[in-house]
N, C-alpha and C positions, 0 to 999 in steps of 0.2 A: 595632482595629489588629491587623494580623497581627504577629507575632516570627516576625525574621527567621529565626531559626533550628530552631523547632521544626517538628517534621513537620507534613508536608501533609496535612491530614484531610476538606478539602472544595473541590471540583472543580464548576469551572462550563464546560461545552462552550459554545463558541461556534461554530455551522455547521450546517445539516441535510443533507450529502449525507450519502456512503455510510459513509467516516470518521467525521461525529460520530454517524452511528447506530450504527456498530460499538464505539463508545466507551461512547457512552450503555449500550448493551445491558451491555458487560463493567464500568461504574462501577456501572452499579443492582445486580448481584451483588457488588462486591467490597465490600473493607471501608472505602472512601472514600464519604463523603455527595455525592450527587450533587446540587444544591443546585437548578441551572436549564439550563436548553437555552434561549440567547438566537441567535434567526433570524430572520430577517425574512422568511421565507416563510411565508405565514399558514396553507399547508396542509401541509407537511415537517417547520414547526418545533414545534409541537404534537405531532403524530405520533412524532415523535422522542424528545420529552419525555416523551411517554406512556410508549415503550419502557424508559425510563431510569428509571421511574417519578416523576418530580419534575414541577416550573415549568415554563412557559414564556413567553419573555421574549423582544417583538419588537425592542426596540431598545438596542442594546449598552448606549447611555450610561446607562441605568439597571437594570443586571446587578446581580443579588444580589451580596454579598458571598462572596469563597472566597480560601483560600488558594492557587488554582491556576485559570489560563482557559489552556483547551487550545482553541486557535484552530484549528478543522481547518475550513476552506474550501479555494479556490478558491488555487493560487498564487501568481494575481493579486490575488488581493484579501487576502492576509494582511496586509500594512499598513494598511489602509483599515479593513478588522474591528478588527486588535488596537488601532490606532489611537483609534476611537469608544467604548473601554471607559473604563469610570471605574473603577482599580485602585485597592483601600486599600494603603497604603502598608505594604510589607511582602509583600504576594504580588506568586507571578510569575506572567507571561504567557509559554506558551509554545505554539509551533506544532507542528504534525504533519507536514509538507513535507519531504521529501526532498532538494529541489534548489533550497531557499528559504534562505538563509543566516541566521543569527544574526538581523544586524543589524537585518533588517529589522523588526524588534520594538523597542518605544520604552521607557523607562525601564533601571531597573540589573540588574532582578531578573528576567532573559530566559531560554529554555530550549527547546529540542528535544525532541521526544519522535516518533519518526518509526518507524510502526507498519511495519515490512516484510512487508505481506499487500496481496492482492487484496480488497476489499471489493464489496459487492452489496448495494442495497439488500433487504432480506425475509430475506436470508441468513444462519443466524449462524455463525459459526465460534468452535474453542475460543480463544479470548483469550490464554490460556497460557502457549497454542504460539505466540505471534507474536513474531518478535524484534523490537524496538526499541531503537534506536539513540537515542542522547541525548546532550545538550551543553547547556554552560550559558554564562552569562558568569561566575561568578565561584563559589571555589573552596565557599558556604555555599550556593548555590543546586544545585552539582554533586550536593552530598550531598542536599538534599532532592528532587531531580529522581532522581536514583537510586533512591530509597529508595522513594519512590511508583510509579517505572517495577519496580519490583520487587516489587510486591502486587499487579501487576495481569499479569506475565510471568514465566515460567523464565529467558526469554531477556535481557538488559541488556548493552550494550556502548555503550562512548564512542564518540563519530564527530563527526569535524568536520564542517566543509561540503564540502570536498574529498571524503572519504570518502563522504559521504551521496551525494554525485555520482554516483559511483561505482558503490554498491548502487542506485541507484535507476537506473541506465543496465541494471545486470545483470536487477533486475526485468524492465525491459522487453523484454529479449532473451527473458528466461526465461518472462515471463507474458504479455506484451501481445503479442509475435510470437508467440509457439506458440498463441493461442488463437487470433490471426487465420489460422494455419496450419491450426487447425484447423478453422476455419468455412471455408476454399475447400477442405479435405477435403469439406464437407458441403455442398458446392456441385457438387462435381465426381461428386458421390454422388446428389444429387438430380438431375442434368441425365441421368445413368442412368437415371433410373424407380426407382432406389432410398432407404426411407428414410436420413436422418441420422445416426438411433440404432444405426445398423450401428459405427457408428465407438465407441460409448459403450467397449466394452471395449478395444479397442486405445488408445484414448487414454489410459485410466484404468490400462492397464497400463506406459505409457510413463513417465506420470509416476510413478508408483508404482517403476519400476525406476530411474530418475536419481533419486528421490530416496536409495533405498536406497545407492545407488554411493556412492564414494569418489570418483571421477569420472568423471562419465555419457558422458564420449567411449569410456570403454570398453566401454560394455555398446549403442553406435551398433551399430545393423543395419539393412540395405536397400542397395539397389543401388549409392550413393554411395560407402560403406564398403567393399563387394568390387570398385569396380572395372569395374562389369559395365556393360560401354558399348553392348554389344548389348539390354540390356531400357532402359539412359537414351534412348536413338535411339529406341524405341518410345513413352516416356512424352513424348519431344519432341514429336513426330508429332503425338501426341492434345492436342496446345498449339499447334499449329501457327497456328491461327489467333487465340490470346490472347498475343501481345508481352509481355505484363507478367507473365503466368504462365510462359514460356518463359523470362522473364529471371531470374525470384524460381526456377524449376527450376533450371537456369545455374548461379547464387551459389552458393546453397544446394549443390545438389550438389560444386561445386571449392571450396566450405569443408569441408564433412565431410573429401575425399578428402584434401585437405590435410592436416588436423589428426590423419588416422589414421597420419598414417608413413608411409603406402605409396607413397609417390614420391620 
């Protein structure tokens, strides 16, 4: 039987994308026992367990015991997972999900723990440096849900579901459109005759310079920013025949111009 109130010292992932592998990887070095990776993928979820160095375990209803299942799937399927576990009474179950609310977790002893980082399977990143946002349902779970999201990060901050909304709407601005911005960079670079790797430094200095800012609208530079509607006419031109890159040009440019002040 877990007590409900002393600290979390053993963690069972439930999932094998890229989330529980980024978990696994930073639980197999921290100071939490990493006890099993239960997935039902018979080739990710091994794989995964390997990384974590522990168990692996195909089907939820029979998960080792832990004082913590961090449910990081799909979603959609975060009730369906947390659902098929068999908890001792006394740990919690909590998810990874951004834009998955509380509720959707069954029993008292529920909790968030929602990594704010891109993940990649093969990739590691420092663990550290990720913020995670966390919520619990009640005020004995907050404390041990803190308290473990804080040996494993610098970073810990409360966040409801409204909140988690939120951050994870800014993620996507911030990561999931700028990287598809940047693959039709490197579309619009390959249909040149030139490679993609041309872009590596300017990208890697873009983000490098918004992260440093205070706020990255101020250190915007290109032709949207000054205004220069004689070289936007020439980038139109070369769109002329792609509607959908002419319209994502469009936006994108009368938002920058907008938000610089200069109208």
């Amino acid at each position: 039987m877990t007590n409900r109130t002393e600290p979390i010292r053993t963690v069972a992932v439930v999932g094998s994308g890229n989330v529980a592998e980024a978990l696994a990887r930073a639980l197999g070095r921290s100071p939490f026992e990493l006890v099993e990776v239960c997935a039902r993928n018979p080739v990710r979820g091994p794989e995964v367990a390997r990384i974590g160095g522990c168990a692996w375990c195909a089907d939820p209803a029979r998960a080792a015991a832990a004082d913590l299942y961090l449910v990081a799937v799909s979603d959609r399927a975060v009730a369906e997972a947390a659902g098929a576990l068999r908890v001792p009474e006394g740990a919690v179950v909590a998810h990874t999900a951004g834009c998955v609310p509380l509720e959707a977790l069954p029993g008292a002893q529920r909790a968030v723990v929602y990594p704010f980082q891109t993940f990649t399977a093969g990739r590691e990143v420092d663990f550290a440096e990720v913020p995670l946002l966390v919520e619990a349902s009640a005020p004995d779970v907050a404390v041990r849900i803190a308290a473990f999201a804080r040996g494993l990060s610098r970073t810990v901050l409360p966040a409801d579901a409204a909140t988690r909304a939120r951050v994870h709407l800014a993620g996507v601005f911030a990561c999931n459109f700028a990287n598809h911005l940047f693959a039709l960079g490197g579309r619009m670079l390959r249909q040149a005759g030139l490679p993609e790797g041309l872009l590596g430094p300017i990208v890697a200095e873009t983000a490098a310079k918004a992260a440093a800012a205070d706020d990255p609208s101020a250190v915007q530079t290109g032709p949207a920013v000054r205004g220069d509607r004689a070289t936007q006419e020439r980038h139109l031109a070369l769109l002329a025949g792609d509607p959908l890159l002419e319209t994502i040009y469009r936006t994108i440019t009368q938002s920058i111009w907008e938000t610089s002040k200069k109208i």
